[in-house]
N, CA, C and O of each residue as an XYZ file, in Angstrom:
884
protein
N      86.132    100.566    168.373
C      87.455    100.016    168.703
C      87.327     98.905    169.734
O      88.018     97.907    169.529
N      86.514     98.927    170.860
C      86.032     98.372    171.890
C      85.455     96.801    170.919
O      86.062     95.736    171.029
N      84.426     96.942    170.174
C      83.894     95.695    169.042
C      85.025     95.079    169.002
O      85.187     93.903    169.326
N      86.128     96.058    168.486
C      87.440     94.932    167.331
C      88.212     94.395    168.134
O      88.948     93.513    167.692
N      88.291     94.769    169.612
C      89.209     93.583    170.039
C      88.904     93.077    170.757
O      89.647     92.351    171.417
N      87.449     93.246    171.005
C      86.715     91.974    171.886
C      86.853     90.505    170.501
O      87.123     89.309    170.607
N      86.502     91.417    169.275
C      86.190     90.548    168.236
C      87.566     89.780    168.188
O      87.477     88.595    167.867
N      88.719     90.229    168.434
C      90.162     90.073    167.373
C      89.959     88.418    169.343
O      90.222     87.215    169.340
N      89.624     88.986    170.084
C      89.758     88.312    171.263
C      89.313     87.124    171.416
O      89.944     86.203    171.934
N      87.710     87.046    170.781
C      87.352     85.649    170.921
C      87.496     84.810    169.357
O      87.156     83.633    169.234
N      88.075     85.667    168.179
C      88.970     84.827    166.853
C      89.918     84.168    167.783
O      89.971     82.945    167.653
N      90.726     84.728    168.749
C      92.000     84.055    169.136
C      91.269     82.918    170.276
O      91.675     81.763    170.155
N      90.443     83.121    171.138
C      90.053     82.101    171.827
C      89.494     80.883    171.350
O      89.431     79.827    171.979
N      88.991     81.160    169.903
C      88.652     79.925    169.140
C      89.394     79.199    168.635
O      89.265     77.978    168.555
N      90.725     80.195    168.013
C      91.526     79.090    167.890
C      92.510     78.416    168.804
O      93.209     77.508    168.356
N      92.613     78.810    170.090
C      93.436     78.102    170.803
C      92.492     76.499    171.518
O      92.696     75.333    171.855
N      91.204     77.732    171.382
C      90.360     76.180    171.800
C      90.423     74.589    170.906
O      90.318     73.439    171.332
N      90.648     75.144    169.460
C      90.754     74.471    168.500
C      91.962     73.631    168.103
O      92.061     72.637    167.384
N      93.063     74.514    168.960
C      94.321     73.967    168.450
C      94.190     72.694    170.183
O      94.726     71.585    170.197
N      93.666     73.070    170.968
C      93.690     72.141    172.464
C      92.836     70.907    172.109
O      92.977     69.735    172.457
N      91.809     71.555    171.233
C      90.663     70.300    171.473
C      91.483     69.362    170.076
O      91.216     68.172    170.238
N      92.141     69.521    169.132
C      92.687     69.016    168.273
C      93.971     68.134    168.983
O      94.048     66.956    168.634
N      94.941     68.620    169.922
C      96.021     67.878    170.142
C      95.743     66.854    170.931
O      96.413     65.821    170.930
N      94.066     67.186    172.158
C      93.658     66.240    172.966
C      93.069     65.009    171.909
O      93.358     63.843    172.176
N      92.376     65.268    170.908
C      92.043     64.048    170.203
C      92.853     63.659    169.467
O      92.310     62.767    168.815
N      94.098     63.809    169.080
C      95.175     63.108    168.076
C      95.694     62.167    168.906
O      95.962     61.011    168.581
N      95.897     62.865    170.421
C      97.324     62.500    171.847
C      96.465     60.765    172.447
O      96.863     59.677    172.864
N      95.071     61.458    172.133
C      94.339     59.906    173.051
C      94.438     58.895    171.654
O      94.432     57.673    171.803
N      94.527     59.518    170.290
C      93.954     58.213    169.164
C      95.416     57.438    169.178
O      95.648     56.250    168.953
N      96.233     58.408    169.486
C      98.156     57.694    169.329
C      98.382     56.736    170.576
O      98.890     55.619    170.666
N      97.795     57.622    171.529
C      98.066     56.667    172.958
C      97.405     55.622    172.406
O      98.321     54.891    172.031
N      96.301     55.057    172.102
C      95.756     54.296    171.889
C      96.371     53.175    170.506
O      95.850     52.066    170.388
N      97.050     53.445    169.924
C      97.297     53.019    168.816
C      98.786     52.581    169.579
O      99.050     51.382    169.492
N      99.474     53.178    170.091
C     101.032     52.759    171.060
C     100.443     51.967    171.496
O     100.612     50.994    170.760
N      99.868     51.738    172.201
C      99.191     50.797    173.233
C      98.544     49.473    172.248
O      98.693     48.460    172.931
N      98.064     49.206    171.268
C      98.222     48.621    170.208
C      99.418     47.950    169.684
O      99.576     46.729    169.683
N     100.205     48.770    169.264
C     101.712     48.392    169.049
C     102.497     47.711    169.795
O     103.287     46.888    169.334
N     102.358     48.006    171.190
C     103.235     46.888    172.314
C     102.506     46.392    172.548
O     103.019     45.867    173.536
N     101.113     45.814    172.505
C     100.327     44.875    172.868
C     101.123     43.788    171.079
O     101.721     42.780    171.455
N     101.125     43.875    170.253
C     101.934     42.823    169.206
C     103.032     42.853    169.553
O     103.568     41.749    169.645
N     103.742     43.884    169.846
C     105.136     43.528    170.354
C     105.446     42.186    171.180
O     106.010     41.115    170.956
N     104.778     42.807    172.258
C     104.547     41.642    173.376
C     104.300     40.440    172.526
O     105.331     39.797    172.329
N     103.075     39.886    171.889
C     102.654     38.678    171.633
C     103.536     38.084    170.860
O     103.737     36.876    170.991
N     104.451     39.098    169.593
C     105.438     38.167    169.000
C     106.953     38.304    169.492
O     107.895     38.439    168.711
N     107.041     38.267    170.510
C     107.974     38.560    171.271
C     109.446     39.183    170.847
O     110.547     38.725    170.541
N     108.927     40.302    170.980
C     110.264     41.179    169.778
C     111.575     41.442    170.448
O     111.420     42.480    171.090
N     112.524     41.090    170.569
C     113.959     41.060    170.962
C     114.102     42.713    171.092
O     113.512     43.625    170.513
N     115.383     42.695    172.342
C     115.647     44.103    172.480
C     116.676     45.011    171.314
O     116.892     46.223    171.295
N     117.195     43.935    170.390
C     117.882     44.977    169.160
C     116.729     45.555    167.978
O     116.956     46.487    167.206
N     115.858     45.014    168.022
C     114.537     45.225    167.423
C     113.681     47.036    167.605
O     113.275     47.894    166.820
N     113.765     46.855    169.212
C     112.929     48.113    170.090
C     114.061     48.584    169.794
O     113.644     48.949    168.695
N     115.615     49.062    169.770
C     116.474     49.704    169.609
C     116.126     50.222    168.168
O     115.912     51.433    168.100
N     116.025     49.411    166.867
C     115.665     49.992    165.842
C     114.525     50.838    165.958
O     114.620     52.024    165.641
N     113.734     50.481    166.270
C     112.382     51.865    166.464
C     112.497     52.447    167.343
O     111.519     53.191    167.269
N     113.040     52.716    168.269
C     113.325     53.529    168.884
C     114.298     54.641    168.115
O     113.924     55.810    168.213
N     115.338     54.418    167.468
C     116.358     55.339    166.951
C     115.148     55.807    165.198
O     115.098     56.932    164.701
N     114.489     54.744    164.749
C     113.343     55.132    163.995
C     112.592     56.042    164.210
O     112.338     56.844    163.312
N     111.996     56.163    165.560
C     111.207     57.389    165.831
C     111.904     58.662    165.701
O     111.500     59.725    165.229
N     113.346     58.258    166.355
C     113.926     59.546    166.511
C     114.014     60.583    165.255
O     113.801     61.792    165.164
N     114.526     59.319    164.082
C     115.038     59.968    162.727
C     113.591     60.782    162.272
O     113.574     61.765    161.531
N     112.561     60.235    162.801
C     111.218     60.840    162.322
C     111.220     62.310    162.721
O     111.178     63.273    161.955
N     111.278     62.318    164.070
C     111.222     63.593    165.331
C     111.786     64.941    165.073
O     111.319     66.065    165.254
N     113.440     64.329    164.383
C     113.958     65.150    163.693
C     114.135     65.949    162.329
O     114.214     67.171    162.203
N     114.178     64.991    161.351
C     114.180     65.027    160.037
C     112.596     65.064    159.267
O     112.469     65.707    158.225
N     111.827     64.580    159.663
C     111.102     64.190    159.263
C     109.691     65.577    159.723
O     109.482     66.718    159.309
N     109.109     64.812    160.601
C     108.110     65.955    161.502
C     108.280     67.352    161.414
O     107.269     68.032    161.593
N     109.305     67.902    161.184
C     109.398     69.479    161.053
C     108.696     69.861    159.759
O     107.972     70.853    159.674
N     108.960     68.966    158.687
C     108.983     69.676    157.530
C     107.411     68.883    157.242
O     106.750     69.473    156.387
N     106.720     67.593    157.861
C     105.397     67.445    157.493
C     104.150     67.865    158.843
O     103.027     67.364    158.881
N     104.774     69.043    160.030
C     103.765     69.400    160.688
C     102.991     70.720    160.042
O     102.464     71.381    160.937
N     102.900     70.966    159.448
C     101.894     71.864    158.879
C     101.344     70.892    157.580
O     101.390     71.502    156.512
N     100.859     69.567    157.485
C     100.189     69.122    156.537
C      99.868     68.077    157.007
O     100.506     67.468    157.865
N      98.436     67.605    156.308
C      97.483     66.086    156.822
C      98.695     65.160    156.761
O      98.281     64.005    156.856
N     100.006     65.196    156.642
C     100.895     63.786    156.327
C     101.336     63.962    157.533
O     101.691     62.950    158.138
N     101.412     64.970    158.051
C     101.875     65.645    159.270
C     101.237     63.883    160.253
O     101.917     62.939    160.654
N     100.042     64.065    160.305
C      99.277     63.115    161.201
C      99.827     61.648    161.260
O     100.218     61.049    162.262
N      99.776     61.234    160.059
C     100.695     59.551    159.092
C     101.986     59.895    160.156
O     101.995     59.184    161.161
N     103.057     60.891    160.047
C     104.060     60.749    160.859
C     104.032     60.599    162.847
O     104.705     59.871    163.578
N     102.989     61.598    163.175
C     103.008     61.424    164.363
C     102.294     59.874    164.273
O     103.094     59.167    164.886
N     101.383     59.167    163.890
C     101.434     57.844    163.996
C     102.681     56.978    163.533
O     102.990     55.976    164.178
N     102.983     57.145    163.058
C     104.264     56.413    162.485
C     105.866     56.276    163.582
O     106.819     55.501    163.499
N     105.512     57.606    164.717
C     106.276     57.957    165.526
C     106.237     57.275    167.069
O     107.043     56.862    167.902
N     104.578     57.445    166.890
C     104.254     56.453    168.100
C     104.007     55.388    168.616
O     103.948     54.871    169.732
N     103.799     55.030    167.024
C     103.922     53.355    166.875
C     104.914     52.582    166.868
O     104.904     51.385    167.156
N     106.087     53.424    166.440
C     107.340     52.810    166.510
C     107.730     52.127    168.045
O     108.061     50.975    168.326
N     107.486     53.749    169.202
C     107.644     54.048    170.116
C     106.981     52.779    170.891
O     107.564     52.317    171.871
N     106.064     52.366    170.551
C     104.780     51.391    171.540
C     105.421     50.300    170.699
O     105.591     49.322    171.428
N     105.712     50.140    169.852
C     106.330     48.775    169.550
C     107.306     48.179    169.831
O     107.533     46.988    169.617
N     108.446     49.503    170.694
C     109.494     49.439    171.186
C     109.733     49.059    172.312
O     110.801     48.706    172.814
N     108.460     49.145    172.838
C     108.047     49.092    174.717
C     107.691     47.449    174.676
O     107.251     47.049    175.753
N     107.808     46.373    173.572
C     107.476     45.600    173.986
C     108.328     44.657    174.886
O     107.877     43.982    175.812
N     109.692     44.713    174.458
C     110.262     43.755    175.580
C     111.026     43.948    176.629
O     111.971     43.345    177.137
N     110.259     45.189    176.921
C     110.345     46.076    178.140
C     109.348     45.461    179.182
O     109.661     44.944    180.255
N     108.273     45.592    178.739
C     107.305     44.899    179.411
C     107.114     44.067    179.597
O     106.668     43.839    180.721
N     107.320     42.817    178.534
C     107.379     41.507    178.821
C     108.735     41.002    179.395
O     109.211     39.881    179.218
N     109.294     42.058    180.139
C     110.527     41.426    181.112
C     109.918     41.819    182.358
O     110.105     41.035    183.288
N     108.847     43.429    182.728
C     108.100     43.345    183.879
C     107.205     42.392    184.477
O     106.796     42.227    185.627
N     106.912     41.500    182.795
C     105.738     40.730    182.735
C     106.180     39.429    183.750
O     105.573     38.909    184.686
N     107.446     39.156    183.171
C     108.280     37.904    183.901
C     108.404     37.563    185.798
O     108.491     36.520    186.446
N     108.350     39.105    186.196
C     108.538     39.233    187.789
C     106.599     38.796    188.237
O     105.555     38.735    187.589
N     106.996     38.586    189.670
C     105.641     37.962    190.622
C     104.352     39.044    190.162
O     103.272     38.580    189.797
N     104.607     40.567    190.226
C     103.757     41.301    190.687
C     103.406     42.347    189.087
O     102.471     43.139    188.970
N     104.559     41.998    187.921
C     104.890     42.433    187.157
C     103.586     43.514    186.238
O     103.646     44.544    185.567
N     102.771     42.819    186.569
C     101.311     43.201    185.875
C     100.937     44.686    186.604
O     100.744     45.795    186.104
N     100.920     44.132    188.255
C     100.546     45.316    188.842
C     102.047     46.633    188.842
O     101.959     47.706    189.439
N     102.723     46.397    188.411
C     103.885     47.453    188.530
C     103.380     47.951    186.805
O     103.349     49.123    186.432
N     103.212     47.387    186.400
C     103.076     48.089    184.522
C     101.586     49.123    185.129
O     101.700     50.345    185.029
N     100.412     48.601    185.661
C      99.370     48.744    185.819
C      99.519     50.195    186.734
O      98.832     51.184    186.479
N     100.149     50.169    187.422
C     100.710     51.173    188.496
C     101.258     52.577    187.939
O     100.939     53.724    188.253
N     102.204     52.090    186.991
C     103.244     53.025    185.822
C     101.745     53.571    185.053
O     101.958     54.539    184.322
N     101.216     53.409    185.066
C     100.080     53.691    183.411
C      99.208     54.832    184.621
O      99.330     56.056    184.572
N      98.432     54.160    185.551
C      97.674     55.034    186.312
C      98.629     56.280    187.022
O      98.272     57.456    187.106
N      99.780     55.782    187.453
C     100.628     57.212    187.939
C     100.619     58.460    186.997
O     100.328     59.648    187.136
N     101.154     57.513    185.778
C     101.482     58.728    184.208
C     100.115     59.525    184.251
O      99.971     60.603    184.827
N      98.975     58.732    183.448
C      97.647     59.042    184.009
C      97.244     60.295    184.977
O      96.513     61.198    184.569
N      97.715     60.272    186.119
C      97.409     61.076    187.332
C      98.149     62.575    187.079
O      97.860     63.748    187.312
N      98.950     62.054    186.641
C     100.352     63.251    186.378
C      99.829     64.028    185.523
O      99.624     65.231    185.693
N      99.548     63.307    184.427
C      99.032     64.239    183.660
C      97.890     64.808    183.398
O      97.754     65.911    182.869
N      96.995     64.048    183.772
C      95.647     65.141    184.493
C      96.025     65.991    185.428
O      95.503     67.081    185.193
N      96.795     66.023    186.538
C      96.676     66.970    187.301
C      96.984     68.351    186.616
O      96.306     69.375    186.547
N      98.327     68.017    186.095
C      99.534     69.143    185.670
C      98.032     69.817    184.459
O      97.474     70.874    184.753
N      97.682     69.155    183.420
C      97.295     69.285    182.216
C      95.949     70.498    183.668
O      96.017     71.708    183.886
N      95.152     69.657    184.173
C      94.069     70.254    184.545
C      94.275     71.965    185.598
O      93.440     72.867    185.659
N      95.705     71.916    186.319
C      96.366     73.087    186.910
C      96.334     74.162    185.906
O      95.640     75.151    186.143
N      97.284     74.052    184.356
C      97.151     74.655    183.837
C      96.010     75.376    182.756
O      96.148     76.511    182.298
N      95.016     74.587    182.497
C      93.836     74.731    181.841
C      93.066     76.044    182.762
O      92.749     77.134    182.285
N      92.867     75.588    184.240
C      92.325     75.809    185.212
C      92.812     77.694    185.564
O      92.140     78.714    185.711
N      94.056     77.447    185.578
C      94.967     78.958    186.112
C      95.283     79.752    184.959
O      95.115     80.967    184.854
N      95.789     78.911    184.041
C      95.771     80.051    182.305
C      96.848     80.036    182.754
O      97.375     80.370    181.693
N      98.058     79.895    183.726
C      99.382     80.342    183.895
C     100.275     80.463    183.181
O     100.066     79.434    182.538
N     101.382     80.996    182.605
C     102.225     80.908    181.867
C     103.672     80.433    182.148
O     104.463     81.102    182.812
N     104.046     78.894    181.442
C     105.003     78.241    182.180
C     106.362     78.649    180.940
O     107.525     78.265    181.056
N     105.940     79.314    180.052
C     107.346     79.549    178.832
C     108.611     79.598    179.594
O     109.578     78.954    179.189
N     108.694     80.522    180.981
C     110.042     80.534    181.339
C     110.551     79.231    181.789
O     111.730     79.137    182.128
N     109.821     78.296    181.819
C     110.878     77.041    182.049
C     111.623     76.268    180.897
O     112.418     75.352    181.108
N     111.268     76.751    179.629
C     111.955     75.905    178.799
C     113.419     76.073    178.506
O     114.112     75.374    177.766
N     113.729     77.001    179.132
C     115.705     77.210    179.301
C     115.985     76.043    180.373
O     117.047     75.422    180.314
N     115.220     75.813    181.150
C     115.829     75.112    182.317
C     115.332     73.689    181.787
O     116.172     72.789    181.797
N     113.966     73.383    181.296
C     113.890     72.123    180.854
C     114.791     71.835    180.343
O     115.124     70.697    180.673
N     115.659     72.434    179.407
C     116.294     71.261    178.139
C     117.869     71.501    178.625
O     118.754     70.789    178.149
N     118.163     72.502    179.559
C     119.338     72.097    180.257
C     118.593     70.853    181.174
O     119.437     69.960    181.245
N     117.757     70.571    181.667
C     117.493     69.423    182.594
C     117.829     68.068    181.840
O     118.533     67.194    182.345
N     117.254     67.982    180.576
C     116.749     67.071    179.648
C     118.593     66.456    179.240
O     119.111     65.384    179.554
N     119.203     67.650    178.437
C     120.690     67.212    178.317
C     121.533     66.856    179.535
O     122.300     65.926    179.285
N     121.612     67.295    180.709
C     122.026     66.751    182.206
C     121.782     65.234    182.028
O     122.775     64.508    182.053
N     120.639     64.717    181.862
C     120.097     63.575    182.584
C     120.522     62.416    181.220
O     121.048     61.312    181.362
N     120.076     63.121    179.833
C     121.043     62.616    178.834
C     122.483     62.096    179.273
O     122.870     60.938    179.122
N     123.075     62.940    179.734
C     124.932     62.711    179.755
C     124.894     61.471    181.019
O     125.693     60.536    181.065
N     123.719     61.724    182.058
C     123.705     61.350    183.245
C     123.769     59.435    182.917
O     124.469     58.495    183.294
N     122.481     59.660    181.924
C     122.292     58.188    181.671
C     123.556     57.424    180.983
O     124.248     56.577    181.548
N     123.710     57.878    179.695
C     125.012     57.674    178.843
C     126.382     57.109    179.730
O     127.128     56.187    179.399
N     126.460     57.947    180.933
C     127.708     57.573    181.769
C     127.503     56.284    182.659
O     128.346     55.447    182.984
N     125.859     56.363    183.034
C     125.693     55.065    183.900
C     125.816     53.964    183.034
O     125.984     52.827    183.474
N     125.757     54.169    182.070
C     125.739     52.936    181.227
C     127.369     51.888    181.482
O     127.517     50.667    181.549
N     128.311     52.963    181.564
C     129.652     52.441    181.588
C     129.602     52.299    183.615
O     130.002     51.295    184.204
N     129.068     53.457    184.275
C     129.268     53.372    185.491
C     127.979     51.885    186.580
O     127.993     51.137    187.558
N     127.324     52.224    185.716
C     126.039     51.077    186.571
C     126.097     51.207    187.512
O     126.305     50.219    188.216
N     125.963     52.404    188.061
C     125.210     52.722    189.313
C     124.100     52.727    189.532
O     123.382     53.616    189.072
N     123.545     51.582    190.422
C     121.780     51.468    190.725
C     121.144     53.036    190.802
O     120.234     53.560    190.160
N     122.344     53.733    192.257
C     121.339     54.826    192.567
C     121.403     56.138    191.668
O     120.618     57.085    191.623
N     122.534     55.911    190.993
C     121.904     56.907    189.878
C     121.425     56.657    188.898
O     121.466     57.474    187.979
N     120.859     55.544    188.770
C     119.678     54.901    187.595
C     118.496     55.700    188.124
O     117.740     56.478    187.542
N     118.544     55.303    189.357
C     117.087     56.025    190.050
C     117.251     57.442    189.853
O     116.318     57.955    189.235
N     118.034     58.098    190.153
C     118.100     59.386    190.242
C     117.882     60.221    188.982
O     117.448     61.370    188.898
N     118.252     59.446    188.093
C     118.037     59.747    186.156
C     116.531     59.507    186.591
O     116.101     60.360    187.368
N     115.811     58.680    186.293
C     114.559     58.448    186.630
C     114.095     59.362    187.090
O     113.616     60.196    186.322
N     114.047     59.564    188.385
C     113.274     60.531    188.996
C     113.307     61.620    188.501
O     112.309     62.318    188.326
N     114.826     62.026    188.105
C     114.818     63.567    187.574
C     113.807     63.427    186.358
O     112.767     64.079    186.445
N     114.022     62.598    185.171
C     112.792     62.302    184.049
C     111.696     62.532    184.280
O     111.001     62.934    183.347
N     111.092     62.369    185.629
C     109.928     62.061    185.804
C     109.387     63.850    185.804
O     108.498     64.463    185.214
N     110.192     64.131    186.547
C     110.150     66.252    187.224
C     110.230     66.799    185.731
O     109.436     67.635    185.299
N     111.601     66.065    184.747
C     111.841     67.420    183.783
C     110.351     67.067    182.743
O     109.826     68.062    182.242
N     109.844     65.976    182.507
C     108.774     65.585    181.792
C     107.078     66.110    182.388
O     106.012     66.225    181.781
N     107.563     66.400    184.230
C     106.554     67.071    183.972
C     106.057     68.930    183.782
O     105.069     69.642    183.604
N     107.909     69.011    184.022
C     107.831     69.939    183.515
C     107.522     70.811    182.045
O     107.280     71.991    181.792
N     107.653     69.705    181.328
C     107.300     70.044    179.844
C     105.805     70.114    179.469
O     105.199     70.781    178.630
N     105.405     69.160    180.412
C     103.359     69.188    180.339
C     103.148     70.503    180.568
O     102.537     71.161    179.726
N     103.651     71.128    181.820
C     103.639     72.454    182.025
C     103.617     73.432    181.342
O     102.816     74.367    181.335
N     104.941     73.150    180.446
C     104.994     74.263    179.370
C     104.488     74.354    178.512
O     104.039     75.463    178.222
N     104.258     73.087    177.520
C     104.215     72.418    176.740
C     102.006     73.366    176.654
O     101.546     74.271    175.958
N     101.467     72.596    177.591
C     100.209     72.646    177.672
C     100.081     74.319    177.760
O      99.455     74.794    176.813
N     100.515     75.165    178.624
C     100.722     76.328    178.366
C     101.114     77.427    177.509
O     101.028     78.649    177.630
N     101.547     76.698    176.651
C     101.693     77.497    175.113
C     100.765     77.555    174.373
O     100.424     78.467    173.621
N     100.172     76.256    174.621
C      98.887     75.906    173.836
C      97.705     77.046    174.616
O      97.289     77.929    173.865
N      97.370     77.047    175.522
C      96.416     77.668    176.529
C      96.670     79.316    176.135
O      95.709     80.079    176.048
N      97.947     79.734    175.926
C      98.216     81.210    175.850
C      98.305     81.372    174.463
O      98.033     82.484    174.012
N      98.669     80.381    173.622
C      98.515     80.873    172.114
C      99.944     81.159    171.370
O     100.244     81.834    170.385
N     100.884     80.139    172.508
C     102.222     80.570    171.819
C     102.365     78.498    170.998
O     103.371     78.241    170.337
N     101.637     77.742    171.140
C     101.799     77.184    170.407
C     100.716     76.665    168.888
O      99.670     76.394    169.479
N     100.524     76.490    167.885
C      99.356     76.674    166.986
C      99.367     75.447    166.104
O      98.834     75.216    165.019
N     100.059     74.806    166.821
C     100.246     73.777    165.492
C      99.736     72.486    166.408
O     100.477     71.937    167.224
N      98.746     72.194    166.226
C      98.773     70.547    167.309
C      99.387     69.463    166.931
O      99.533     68.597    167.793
N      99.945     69.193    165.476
C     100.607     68.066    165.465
C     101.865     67.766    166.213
O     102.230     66.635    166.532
N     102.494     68.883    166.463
C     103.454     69.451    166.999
C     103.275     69.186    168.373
O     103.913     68.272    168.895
N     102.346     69.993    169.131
C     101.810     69.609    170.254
C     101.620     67.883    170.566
O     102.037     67.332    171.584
N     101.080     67.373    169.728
C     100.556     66.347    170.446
C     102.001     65.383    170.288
O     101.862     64.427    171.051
N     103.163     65.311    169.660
C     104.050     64.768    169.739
C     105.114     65.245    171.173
O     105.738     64.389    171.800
N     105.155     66.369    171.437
C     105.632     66.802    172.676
C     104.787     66.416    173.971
O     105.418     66.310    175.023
N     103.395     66.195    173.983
C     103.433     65.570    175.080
C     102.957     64.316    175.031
O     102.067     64.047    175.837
N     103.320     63.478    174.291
C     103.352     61.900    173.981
C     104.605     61.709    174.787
O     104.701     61.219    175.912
N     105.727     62.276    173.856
C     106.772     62.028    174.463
C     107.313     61.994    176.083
O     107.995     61.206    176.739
N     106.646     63.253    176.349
C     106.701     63.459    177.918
C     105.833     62.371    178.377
O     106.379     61.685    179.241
N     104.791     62.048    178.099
C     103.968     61.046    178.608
C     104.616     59.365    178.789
O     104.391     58.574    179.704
N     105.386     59.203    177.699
C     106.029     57.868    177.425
C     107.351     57.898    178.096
O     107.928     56.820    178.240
N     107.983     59.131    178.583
C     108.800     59.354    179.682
C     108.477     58.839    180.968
O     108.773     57.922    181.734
N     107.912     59.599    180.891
C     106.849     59.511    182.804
C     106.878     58.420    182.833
O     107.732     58.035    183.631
N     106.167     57.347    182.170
C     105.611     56.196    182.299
C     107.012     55.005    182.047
O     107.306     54.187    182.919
N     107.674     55.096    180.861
C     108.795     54.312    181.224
C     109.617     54.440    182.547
O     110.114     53.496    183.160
N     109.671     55.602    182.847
C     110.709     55.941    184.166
C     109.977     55.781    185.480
O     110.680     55.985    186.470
N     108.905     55.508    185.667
C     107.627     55.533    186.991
C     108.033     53.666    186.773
O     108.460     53.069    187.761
N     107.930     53.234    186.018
C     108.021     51.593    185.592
C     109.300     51.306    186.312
O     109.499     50.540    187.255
N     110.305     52.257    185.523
C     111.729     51.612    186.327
C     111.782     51.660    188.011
O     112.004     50.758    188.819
N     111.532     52.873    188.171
C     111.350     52.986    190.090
C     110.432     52.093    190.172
O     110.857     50.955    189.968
N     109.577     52.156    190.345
C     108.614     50.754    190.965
C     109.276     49.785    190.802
O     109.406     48.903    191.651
N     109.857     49.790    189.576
C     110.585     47.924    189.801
C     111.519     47.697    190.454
O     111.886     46.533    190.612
N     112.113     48.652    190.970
C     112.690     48.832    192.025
C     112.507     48.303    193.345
O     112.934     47.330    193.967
N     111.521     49.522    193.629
C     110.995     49.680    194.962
C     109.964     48.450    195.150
O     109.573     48.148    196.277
N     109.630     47.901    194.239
C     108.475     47.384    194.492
C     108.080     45.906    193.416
O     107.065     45.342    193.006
N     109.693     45.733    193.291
C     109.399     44.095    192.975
C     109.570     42.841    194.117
O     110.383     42.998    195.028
N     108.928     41.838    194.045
C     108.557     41.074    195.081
C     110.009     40.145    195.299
O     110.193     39.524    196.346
N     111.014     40.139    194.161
C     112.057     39.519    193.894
C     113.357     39.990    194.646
O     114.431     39.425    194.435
């Protein structure tokens, strides 16, 4: 009896290893391929009703789409298809940071912060095995808050609660690495395509919203 669930123990440790070491190599080939995508963005200088279409493109993917092709190799075609949209969307985002004195080093800044964030969080939980599931009631009440939050500034344009949306983005996104990476680690999540689209997203959070504060705090203009 002692054999079978040492045995049943390291079947399950293989596959969580499998499902981690799988979402880490999909999450870096997409980052990499986004990063691709707004690098053409940028060069053919794509208007902001443009990034609005792929942006609401990804979404229709996220939803409709991705559920029903994450358990199959097409599964993969979509999370690229999702993140490319996403990085193609970021282009004239950037090439408006690009426009300010210091603009380079504030994008450059946003990338290494995200970066940091998510090694730490990613390496805490790897490290402790902790189990973060109980935050996902509070994440996605966080997530819809900051939704309504933004939506209203839009009509209100309030600087400081631009920032304050921001910042909160920055906490509820890393709160999702948290969880997110911890499902994976404990075995409550099995699907990496799945995975690696949840923390793209959080990742492309962080990093758009770390961009907006700095340009803030820290344009020369």
């Amino acid at each position: 009896m002692r054999n079978y669930s040492s045995s049943i123990s390291s079947t399950s440790s293989i596959s969580i290893n499998k499902v981690l070491r799988n979402t880490y190599m999909l999450l870096s080939m997409t980052l990499l391929f986004s990063a691709l995508m707004a690098g053409i963005s940028m060069t053919v200088n794509v208007g902001h009703m443009a990034s609005m279409i792929c942006s609401f493109g990804a979404l229709g993917l996220i939803w409709l789409v991705l559920p029903r092709a994450a358990n199959s190799t097409a599964g993969i075609g979509v999370v690229f298809a999702i993140t490319g949209l996403l990085g193609f969307g970021l282009g004239p985002l950037l090439n408006a940071y690009l426009s300010l004195a210091n603009g380079a080093e504030l994008i450059a800044t946003s990338l290494g912060g995200t970066g940091i964030i998510f090694l730490a969080l990613s390496a805490y939980v790897l490290t402790t095995k902790k189990d973060f599931s109980f935050m996902g009631g509070f994440l996605m009440v966080g997530i819809v808050l900051a939704i309504v939050a933004s939506l209203a500034n839009i009509f209100l344009a309030i600087p400081a609660l631009s920032l304050a949306v921001s910042a909160a983005i920055i906490m509820i996104m890393s709160g999702f690495i948290l969880f997110d990476t911890s499902r994976i680690v404990n075995g409550g999540e099995t699907n990496y395509i799945m995975a690696t689209v949840s923390l793209y997203l959080s990742l492309y959070n962080i990093f758009v919203s770390l961009l907006q504060i700095l340009g803030v705090f820290g344009s020369d203009d």
